[in-house]
LUMRO-816339 format. One record per residue (C-alpha): residue number from 1; residue in three letters; x, y, z. Coordinates in pm, 1 decimal, decimal comma, m for minus. Example, Ala and Ser with C-alpha at 12.3 -4.5 7.8 and 13.67 -1.06 7.14 Angstrom:
# LUMRO-816339
NODE   seq   type          X          Y          Z
NODE     1    ALA     1230,0     m450,0      780,0
NODE     2    SER     1367,0     m106,0      714,0
//
This chain:
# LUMRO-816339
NODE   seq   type          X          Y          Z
NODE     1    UNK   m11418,8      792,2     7847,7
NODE     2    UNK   m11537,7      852,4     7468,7
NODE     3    UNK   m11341,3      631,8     7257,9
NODE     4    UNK   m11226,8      752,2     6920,5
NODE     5    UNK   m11144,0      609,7     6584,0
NODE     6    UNK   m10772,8      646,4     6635,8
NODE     7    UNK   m10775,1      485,2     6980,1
NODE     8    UNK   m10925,8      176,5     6796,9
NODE     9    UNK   m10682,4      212,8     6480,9
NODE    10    UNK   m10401,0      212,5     6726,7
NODE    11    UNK   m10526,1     m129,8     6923,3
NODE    12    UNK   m10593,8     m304,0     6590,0
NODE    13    UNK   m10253,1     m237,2     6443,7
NODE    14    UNK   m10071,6     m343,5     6795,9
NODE    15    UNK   m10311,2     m677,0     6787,8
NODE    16    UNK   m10440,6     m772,8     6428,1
NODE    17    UNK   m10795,3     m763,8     6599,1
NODE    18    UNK   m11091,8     m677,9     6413,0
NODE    19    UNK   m11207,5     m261,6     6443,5
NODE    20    UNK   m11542,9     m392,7     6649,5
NODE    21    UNK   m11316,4     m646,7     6895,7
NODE    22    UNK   m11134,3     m357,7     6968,0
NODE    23    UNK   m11376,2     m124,3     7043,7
NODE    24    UNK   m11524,0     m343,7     7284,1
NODE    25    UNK   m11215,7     m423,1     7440,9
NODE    26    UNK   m11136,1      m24,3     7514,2
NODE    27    UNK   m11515,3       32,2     7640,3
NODE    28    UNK   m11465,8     m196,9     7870,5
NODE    29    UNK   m11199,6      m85,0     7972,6
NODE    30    UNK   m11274,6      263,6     7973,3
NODE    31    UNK   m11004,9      346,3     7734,1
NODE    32    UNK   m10723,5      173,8     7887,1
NODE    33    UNK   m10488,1       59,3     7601,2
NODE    34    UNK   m10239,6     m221,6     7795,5
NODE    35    UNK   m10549,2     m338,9     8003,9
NODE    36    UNK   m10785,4     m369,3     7635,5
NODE    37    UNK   m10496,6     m563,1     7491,4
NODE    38    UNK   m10477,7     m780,8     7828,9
NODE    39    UNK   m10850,3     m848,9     7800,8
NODE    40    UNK   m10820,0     m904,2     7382,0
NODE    41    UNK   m10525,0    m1181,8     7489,7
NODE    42    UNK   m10725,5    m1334,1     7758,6
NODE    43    UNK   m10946,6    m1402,0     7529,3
NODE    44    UNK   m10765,3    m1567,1     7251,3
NODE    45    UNK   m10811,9    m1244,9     7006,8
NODE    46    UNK   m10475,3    m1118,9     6984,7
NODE    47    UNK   m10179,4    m1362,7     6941,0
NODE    48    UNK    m9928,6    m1326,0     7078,9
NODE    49    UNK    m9745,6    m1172,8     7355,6
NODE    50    UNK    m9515,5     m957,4     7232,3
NODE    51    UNK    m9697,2     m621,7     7187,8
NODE    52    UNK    m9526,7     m481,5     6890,6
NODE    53    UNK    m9452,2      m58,6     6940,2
NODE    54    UNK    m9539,9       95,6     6574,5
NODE    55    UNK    m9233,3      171,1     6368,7
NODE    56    UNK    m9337,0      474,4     6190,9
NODE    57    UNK    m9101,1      775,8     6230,2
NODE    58    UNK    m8755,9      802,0     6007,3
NODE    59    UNK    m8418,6      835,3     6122,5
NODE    60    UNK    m8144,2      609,4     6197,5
NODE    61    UNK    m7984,5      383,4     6466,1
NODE    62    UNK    m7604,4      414,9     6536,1
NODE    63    UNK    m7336,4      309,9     6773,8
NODE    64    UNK    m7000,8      422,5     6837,5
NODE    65    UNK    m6694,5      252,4     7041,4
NODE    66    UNK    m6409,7      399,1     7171,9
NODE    67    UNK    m6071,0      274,2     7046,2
NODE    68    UNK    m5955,8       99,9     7368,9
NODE    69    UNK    m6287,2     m127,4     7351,4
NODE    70    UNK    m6352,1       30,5     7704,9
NODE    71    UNK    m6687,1      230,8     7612,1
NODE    72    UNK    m6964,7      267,2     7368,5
NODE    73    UNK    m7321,3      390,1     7324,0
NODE    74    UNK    m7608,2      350,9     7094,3
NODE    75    UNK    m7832,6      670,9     6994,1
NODE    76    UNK    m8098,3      662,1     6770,9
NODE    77    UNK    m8164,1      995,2     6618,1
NODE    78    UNK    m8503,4     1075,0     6417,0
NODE    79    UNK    m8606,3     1267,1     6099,5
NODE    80    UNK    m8906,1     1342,8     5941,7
NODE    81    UNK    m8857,6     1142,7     5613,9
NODE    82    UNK    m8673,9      866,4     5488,6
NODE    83    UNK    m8501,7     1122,5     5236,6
NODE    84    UNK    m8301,3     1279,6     5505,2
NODE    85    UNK    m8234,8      952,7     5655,5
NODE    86    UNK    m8019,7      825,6     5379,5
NODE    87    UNK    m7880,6     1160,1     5346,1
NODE    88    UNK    m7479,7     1196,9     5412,5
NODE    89    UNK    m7454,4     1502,8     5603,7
NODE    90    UNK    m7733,4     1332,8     5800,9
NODE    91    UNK    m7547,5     1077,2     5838,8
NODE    92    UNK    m7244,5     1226,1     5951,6
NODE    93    UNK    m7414,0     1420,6     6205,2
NODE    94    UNK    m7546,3     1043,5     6358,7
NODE    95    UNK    m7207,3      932,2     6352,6
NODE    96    UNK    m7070,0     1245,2     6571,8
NODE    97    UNK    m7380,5     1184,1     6791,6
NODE    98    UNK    m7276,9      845,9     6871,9
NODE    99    UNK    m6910,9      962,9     6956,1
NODE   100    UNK    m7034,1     1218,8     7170,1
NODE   101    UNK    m7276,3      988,9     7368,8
NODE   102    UNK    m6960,3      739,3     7397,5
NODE   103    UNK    m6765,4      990,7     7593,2
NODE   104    UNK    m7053,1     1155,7     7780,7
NODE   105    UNK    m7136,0     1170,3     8159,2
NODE   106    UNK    m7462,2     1285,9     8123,0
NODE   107    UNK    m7695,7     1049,4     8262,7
NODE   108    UNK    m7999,0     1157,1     8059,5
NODE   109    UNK    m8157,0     1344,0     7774,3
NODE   110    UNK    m8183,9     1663,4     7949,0
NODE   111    UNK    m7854,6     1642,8     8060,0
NODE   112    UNK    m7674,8     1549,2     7708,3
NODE   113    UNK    m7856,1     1792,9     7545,9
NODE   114    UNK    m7646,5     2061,5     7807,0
NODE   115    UNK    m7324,7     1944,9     7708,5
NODE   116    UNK    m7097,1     2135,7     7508,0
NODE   117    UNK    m7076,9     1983,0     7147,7
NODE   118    UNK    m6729,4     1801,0     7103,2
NODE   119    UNK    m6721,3     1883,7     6703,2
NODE   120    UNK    m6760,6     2312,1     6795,3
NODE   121    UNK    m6749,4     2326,5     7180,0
NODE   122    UNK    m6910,5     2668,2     7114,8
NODE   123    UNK    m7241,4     2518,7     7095,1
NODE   124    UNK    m7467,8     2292,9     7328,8
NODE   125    UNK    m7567,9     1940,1     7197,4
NODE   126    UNK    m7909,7     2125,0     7178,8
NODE   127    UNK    m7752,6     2418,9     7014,5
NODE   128    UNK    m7589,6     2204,1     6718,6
NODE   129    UNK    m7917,4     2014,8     6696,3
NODE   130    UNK    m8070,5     2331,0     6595,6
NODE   131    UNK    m7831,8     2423,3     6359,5
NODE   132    UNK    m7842,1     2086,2     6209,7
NODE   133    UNK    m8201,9     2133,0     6139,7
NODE   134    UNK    m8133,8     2454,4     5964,1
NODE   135    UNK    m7923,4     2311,3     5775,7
NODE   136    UNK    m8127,8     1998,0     5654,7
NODE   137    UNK    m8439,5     2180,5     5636,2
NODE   138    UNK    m8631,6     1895,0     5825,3
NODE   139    UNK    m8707,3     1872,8     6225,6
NODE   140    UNK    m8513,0     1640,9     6367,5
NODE   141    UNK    m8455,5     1519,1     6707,5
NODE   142    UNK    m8169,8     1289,4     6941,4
NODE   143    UNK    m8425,1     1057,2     7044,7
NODE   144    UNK    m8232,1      808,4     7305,5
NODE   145    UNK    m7927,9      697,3     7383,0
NODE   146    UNK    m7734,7      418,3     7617,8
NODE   147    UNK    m7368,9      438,7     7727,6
NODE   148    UNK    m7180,1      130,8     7814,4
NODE   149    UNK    m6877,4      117,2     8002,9
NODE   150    UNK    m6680,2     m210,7     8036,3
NODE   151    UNK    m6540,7     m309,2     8401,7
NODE   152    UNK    m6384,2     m673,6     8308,0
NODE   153    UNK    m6212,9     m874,3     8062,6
NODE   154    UNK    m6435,8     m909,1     7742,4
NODE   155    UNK    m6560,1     m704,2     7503,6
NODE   156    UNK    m6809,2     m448,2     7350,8
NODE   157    UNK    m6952,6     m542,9     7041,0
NODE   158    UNK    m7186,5     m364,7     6798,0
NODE   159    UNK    m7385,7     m421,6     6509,0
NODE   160    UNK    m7602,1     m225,5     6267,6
NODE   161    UNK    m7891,6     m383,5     6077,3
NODE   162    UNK    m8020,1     m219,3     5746,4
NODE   163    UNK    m7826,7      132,8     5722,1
NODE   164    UNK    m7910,9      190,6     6098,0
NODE   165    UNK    m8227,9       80,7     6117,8
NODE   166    UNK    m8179,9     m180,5     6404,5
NODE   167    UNK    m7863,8     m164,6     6627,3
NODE   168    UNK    m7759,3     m413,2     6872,9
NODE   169    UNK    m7473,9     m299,3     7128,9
NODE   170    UNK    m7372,1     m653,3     7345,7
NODE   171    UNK    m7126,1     m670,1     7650,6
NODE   172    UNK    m6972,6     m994,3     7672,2
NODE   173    UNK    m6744,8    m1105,6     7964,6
NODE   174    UNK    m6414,7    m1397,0     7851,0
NODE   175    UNK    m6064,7    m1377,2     7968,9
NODE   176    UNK    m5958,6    m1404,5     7618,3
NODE   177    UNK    m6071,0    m1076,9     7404,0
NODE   178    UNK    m5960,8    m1237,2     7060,2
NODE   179    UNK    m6112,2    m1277,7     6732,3
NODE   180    UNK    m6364,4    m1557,8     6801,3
NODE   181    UNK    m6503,2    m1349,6     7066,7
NODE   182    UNK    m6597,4    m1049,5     6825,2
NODE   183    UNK    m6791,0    m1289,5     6590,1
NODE   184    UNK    m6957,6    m1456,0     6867,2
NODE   185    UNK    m7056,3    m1112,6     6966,0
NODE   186    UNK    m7130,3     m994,6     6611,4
NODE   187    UNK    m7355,8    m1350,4     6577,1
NODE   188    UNK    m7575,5    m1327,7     6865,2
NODE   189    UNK    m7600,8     m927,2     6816,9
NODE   190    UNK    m7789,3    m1037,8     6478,8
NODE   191    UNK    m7960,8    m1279,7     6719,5
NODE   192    UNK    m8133,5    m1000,2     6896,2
NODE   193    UNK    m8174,9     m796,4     6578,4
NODE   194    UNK    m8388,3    m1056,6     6458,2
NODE   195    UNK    m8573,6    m1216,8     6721,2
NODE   196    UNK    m8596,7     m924,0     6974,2
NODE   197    UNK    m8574,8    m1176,7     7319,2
NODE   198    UNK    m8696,3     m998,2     7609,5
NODE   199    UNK    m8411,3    m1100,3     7849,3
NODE   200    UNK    m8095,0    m1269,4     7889,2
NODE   201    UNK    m8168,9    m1612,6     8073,4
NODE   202    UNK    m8474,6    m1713,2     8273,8
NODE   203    UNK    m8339,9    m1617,4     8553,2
NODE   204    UNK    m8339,0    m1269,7     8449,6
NODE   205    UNK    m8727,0    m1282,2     8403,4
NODE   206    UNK    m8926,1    m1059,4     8684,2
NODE   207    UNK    m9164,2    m1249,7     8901,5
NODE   208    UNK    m9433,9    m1043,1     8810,5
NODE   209    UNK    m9366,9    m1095,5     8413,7
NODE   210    UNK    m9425,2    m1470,3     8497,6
NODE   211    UNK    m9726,0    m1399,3     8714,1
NODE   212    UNK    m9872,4    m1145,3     8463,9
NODE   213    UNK    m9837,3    m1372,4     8162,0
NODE   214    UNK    m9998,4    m1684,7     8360,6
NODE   215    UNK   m10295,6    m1529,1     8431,4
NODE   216    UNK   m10359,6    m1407,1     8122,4
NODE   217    UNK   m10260,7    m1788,5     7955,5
NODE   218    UNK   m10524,0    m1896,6     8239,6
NODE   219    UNK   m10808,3    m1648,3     8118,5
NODE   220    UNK   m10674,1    m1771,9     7749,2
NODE   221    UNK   m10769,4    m2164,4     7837,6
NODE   222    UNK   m11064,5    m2110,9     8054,9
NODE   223    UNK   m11233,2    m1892,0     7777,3
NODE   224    UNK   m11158,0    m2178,6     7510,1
NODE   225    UNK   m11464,6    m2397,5     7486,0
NODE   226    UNK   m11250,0    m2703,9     7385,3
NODE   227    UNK   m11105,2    m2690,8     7737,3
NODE   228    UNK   m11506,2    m2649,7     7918,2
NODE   229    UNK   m11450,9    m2988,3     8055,3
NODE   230    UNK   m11134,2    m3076,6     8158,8
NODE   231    UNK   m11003,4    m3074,7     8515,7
NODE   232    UNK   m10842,7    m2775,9     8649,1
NODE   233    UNK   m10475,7    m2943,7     8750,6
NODE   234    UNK   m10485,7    m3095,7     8315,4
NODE   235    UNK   m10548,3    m2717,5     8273,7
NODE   236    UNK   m10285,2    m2623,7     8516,3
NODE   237    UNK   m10029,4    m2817,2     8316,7
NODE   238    UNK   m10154,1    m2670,8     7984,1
NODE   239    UNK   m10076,8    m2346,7     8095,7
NODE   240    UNK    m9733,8    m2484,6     8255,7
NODE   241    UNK    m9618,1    m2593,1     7930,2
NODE   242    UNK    m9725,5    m2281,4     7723,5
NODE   243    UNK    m9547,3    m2086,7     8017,7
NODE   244    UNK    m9209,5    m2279,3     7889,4
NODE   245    UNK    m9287,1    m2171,8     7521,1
NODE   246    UNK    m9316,1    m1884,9     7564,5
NODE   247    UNK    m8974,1    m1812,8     7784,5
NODE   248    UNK    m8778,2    m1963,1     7558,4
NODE   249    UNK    m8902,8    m1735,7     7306,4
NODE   250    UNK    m8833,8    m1458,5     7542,9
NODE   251    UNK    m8515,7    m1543,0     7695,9
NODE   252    UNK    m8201,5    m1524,7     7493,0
NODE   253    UNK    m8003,4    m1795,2     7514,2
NODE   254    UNK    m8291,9    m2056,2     7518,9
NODE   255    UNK    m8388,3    m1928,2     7155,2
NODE   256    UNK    m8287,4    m2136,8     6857,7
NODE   257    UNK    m7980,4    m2002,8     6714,0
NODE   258    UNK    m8043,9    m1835,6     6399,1
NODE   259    UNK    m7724,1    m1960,6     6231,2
NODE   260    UNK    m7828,5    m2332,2     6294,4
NODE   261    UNK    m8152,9    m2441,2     6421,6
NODE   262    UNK    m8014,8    m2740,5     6536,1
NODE   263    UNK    m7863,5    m2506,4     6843,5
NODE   264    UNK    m7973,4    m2293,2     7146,2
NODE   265    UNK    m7781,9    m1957,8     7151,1
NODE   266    UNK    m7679,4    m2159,6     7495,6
NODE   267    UNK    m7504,9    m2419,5     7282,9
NODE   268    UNK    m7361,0    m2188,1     6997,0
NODE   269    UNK    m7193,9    m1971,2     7301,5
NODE   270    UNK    m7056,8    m2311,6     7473,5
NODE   271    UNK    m6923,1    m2478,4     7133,0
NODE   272    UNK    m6724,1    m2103,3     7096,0
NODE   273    UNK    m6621,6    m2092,5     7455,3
NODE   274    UNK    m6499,1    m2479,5     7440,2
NODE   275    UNK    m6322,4    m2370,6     7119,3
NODE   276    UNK    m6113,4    m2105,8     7266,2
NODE   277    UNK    m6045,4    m2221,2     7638,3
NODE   278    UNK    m6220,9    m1971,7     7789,2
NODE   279    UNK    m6570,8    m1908,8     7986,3
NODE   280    UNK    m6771,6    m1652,5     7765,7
NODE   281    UNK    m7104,1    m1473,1     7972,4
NODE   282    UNK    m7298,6    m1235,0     7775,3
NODE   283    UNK    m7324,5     m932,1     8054,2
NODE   284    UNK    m7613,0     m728,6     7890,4
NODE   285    UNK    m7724,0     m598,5     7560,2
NODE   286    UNK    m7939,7     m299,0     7445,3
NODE   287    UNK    m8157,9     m299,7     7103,8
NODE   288    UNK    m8250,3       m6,0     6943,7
NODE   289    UNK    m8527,2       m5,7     6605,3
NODE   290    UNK    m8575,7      326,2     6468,4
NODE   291    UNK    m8917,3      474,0     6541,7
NODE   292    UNK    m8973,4      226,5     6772,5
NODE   293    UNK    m9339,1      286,8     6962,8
NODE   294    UNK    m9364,1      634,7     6757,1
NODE   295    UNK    m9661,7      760,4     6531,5
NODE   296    UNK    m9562,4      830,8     6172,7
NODE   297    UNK    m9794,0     1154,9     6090,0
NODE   298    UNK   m10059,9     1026,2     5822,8
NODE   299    UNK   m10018,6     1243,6     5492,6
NODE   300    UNK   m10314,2     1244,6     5236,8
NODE   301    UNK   m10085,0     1296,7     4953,8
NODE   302    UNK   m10373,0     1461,2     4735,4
NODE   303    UNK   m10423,2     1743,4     5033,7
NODE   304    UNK   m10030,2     1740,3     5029,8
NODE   305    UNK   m10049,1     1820,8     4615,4
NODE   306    UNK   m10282,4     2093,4     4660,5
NODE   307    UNK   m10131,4     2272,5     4909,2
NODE   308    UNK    m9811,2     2296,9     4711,0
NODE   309    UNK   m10012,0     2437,3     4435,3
NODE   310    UNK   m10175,8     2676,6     4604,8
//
C-alpha cells in the first residue's frame, strides 16, 4: 500500500512521533493506522495510551432532560465554522435537537432523522435539518446522539463544558434524589470532562483491553535497553505495576478527584453517600467533545483571499 503524506500527518498528530518514525511504522504495517500506532507504542515512541481522536470540526455539544428527571440525551450537532457555532439561532436549533432526542424512540441516526420534527411536525428531522442549513447558510449536520432512560431511584445529571464543547450526561443510582446528589453528579460529570476515564471501575475493563495493553507494555520493556539484562519474572512485575497505573488512570473512580487530590473519586462518592445516609452507584455515563475523531478541512487562507476576489 503507497503511503501518503497525509497518512503520516495523521499518525504524527495522534502520537507526537517524528514524520520519519511514522512512516516507518505505516510501511511496516502496510498502512494500517491502529496496528502503526501499536508498533510506535511497543516501542517506546508514542506515550501514552490514550490515542487522542483529532478535534477539528465546529459545532456544539448539548443535553436535554425531561422535567420528571426520568429521561435525557446528549447530541452533538456540527457546523462548518466556529462563527455559526456561537450563533443564537444555531443555538436554539441544538437546544430543540436535544429535546427531540430526549423524547425519541428511534434507536439510531437513520431512524431519528425519519421522525417527524416536534417544533413543525410537517417536516422530518432530516427535513428541518435542511431548512436549517438554508437558513444559516453553512452545512451542518446531527452528528450523534445517546438517550438515557432512568429505571431506579437516582438521578440524571448533565453538564456542559465551554458553551457545549464537552458534555457529560451521568446516571447515578441513591434512594435519596436530593440536592447533594445533583452536585455529586455535577462534580464527577466535570470529572469525566476533564480526565476522559475509559470506564467506570476495573471491573468494567474488557479482558482483551487488559491483554492488549500488556503486550504492548511487554514489547515497551523488552525493547528498552536498560531492561537487556534483567530476569523475565523482575520484568513481569514491571509490567504488573505499570498495568495498575495505567487502570487507575482509566477507570473512574480510581482517578484522583479533581476537587481534592488528596481523594479517589471512590472516596469523594463515599464521604457524600456517608453524608446523606444513603448508598450512591454511578450506573453509566456518556462523554461527548465536539469534533471528536473528525478532520477539520485545511484552508490556505491566501487561496481562500483570491478566490473571493476573483
Amino acid at each position: 500500500m503507497a503511503i501518503t503524506a497525509a497518512m503520516v500527518k495523521e499518525l504524527r498528530e495522534m502520537t507526537g512521533v517524528g514524520m520519519m518514525d511514522c512512516k516507518k511504522a505505516l510501511t511496516e504495517t502496510d498502512g494500517d493506522m491502529e496496528k502503526a500506532v501499536e508498533m510506535l507504542r511497543e516501542k517506546g515512541l508514542a506515550a501514552s495510551a490514550k490515542k487522542a481522536g483529532r478535534i477539528a470540526s465546529e459545532g456544539m455539544v448539548e443535553i436535554h432532560l425531561s422535567e420528571d428527571n426520568k429521561s435525557g440525551a446528549i447530541v452533538e450537532v456540527n457546523s462548518e465554522t466556529d462563527f455559526v457555532a456561537k450563533n443564537q439561532v444555531f443555538r436554539d436549533y441544538v437546544a430543540a435537537v436535544a429535546k427531540q432526542a430526549s423524547e425519541t424512540s428511534a434507536k439510531d441516526m437513520d431512524a431519528f432523522f425519519e421522525e417527524k420534527w416536534a417544533v413543525d411536525p410537517q417536516y422530518t428531522v432530516k427535513e428541518a435539518l435542511s431548512q436549517q442549513v438554508a437558513v444559516i447558510g453553512e452545512n451542518l449536520n446531527i452528528r450523534r446522539f445517546e438517550k438515557y432512560e432512568k429505571a431506579q431511584a437516582g438521578k440524571l445529571v448533565s453538564y456542559v463544558h465551554g458553551g457545549g464543547r464537552i458534555g457529560v450526561l451521568i446516571e447515578l443510582a441513591c434512594e435519596k434524589e436530593c440536592d447533594e446528589l445533583v452536585e455529586l453528579g455535577k462534580n464527577v460529570a466535570m470529572q469525566i470532562a476533564a480526565l476522559k476515564p475509559q470506564f467506570i471501575t476495573e471491573k468494567d475493563v474488557p479482558a482483551d483491553f487488559i491483554e492488549k495493553e500488556t503486550e504492548i507494555l511487554t514489547a515497551q520493556a523488552k525493547n528498552d535497553p536498560k531492561n537487556a539484562n534483567k530476569p523475565d519474572n523482575i520484568i513481569a512485575k514491571m509490567i504488573e505495576g505499570r498495568l495498575k497505573k495505567e487502570l487507575k488512570e482509566f477507570c473512574l473512580v480510581d482517578q484522583p478527584y479533581v476537587k481534592d487530590g488528596d481523594l479517589t473519586v471512590q472516596k469523594y462518592i463515599d464521604s457524600v453517600a456517608k453524608e446523606i445516609g444513603a448508598d450512591i452507584q454511578i450506573v453509566r455515563y456518556v462523554r461527548f467533545e465536539t469534533g471528536e475523531g473528525l478532520e477539520k478541512k485545511d484552508e490556505n487562507f491566501a487561496e481562500e483571499v483570491a478566490k473571493a476576489m476573483n
